[in-house]
C-alpha positions as CSV (number, residue, x, y, z in Angstrom):
1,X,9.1,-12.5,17.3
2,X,10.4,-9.1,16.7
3,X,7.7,-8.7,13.7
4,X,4.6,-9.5,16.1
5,X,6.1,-6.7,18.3
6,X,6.1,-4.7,15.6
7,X,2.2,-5.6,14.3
8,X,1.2,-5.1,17.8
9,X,2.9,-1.5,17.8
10,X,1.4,-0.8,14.6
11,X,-1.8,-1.7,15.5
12,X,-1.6,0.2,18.8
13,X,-0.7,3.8,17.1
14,X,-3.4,3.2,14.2
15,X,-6.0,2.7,16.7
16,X,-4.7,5.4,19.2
17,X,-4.3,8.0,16.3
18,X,-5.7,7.5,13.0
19,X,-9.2,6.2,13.6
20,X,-11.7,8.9,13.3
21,X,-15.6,8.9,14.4
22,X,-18.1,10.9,12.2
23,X,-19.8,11.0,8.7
24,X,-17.3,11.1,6.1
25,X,-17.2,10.5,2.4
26,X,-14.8,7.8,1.4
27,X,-12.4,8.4,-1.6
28,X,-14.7,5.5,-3.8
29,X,-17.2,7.9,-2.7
30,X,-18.8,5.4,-0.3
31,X,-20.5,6.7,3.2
32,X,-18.8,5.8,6.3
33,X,-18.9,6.7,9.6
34,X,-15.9,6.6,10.6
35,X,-11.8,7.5,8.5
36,X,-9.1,6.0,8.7
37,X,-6.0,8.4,8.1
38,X,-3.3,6.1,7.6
39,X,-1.1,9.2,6.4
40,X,-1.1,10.3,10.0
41,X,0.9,6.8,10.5
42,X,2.7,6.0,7.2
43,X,4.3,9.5,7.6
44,X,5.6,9.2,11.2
45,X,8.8,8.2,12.2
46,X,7.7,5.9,14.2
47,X,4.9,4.5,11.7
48,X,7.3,4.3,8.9
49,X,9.9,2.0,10.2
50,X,7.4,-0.3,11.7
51,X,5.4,-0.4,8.4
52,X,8.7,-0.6,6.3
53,X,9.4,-3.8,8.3
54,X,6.7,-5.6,8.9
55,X,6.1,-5.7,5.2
56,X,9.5,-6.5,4.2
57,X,9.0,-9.4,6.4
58,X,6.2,-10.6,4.5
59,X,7.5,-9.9,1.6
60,X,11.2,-11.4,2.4
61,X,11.0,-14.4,0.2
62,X,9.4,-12.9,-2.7
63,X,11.7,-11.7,-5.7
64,X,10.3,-8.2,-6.3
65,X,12.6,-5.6,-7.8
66,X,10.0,-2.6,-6.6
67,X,7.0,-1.9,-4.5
68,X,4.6,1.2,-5.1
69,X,1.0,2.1,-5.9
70,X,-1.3,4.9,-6.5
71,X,0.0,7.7,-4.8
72,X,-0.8,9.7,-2.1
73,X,-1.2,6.3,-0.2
74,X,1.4,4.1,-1.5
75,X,4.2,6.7,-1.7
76,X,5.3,6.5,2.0
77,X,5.1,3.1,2.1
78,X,7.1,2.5,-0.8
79,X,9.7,5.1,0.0
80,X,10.2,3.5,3.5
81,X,10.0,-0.6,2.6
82,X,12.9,0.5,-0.2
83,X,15.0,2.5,2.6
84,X,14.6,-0.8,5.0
85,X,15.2,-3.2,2.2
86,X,18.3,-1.8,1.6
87,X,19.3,-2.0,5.5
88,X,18.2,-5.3,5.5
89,X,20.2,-6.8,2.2
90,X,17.1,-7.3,-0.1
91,X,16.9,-3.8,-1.8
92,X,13.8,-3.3,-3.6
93,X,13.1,0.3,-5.2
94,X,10.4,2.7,-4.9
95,X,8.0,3.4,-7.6
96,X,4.7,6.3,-7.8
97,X,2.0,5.7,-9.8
98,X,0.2,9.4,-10.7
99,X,-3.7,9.7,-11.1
100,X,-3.3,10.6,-14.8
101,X,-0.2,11.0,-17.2
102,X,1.9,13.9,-16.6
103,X,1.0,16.7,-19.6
104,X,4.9,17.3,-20.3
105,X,8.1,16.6,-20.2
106,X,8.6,12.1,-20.3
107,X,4.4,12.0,-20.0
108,X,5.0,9.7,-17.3
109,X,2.6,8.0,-15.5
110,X,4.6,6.0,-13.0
111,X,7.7,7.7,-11.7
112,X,10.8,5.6,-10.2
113,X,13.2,3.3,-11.7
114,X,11.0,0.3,-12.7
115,X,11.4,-1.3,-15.8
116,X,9.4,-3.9,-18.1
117,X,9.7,-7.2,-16.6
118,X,10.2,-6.1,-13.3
119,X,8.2,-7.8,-10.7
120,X,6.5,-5.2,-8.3
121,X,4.4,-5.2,-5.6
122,X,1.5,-2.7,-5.3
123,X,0.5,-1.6,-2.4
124,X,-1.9,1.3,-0.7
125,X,-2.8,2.3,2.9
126,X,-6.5,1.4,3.4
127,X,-8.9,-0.5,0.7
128,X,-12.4,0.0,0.2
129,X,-13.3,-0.6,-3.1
130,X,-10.1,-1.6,-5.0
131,X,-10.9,1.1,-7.3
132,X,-7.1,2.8,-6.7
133,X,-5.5,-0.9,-6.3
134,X,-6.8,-1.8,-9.9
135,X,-5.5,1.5,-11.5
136,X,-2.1,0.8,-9.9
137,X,-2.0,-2.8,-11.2
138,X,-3.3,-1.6,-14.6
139,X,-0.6,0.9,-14.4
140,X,1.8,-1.1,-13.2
141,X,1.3,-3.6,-16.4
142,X,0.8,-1.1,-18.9
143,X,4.0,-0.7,-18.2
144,X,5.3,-4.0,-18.3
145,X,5.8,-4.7,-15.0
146,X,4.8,-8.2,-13.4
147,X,2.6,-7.7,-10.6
148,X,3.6,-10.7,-7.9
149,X,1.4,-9.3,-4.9
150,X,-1.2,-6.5,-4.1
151,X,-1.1,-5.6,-0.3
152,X,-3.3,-2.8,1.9
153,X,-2.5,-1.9,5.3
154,X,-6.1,-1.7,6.1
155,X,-9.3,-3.7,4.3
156,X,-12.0,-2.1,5.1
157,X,-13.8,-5.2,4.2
158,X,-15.9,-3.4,1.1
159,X,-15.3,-5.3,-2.2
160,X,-12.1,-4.8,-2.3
161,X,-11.1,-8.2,-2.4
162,X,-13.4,-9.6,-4.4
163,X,-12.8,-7.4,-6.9
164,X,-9.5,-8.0,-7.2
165,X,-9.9,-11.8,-7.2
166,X,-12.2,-11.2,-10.5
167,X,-8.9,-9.8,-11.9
168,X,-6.8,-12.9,-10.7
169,X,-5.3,-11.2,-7.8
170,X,-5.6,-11.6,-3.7
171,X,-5.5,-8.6,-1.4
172,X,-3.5,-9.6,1.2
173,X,-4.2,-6.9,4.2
174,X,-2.0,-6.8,7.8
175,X,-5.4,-5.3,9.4
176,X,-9.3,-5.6,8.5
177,X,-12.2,-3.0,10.4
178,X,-12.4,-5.5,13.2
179,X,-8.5,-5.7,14.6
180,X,-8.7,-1.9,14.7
181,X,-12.7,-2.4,16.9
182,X,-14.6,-0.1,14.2
């Protein structure tokens, strides 16, 4: 019961305070008239933990060893979910995946302690596209990892999903345009 209370939280503060109304260009470089700024939310106190815990919730009986994605979206998500999976006795690490390969030093395009063979979860804050979901799961397996599920905290319900089912994969999203009444 304690995760619907914590959906129906979430839900509350993204609608209360990260929906915006305007014109706006989108990061896939879509028009839309209205943003969604999860970052207002992931980066909260409040927003975190209920974030953190609703997805370790639905991610409980999975055996993942890390959760990230492309950052700036993923990166509070991930940092959070590891801190609560930890709490909660299933620790999963953190990983960031950059936009390109750093210039020096490793050359690393994801950051964190994954490894080959690990089995990750990518995640992001709002899909439109998939555009940044597919470079994090080609990122994720260039480096070896095993990609077990690829989760958004908001489908904007714009190709994302079919998309990623053309790669084999299925976006699964806590919130679509119409639970938040866009």
């Amino acid at each position: 019961m304690e995760t619907q209370n914590h959906r129906r939280r979430l839900l509350e503060l993204i609608k209360k305070e990260a929906v915006f109304k305007g014109d706006y260009t989108l990061s896939s470089g879509k028009k839309s008239s209205h943003y969604i700024d999860l970052r207002l939310i992931t980066m909260s106190a409040e927003g975190a933990y209920l974030i953190a815990n609703i997805l370790f919730d639905e991610l409980k009986e999975e055996n993942i060893d890390a959760i990230g994605g492309l950052t700036m979206g993923a990166d509070p998500i991930a940092a959070a979910y590891a801190a609560i999976s930890f709490m909660r006795g299933k620790p999963a690490s953190a990983f960031i995946i950059r936009k390109e390969e750093k210039k020096y030093g490793k050359a690393k395009l994801i950051e964190g302690p994954t490894k080959p063979g690990a089995s990750v979860v990518i995640v992001d804050d709002v899909a439109t596209s998939g555009g940044s979901l597919v470079k994090a799961i080609d990122a994720a397996e260039k480096e070896g990892c095993k990609v077990v599920k690829v989760m958004c905290l908001v489908d904007r319900n714009e190709g994302a999903s079919s998309v990623l089912a053309k790669r084999g994969y299925a976006l699964h999203a806590l919130y679509n345009l119409k639970d938040l009444g866009v």
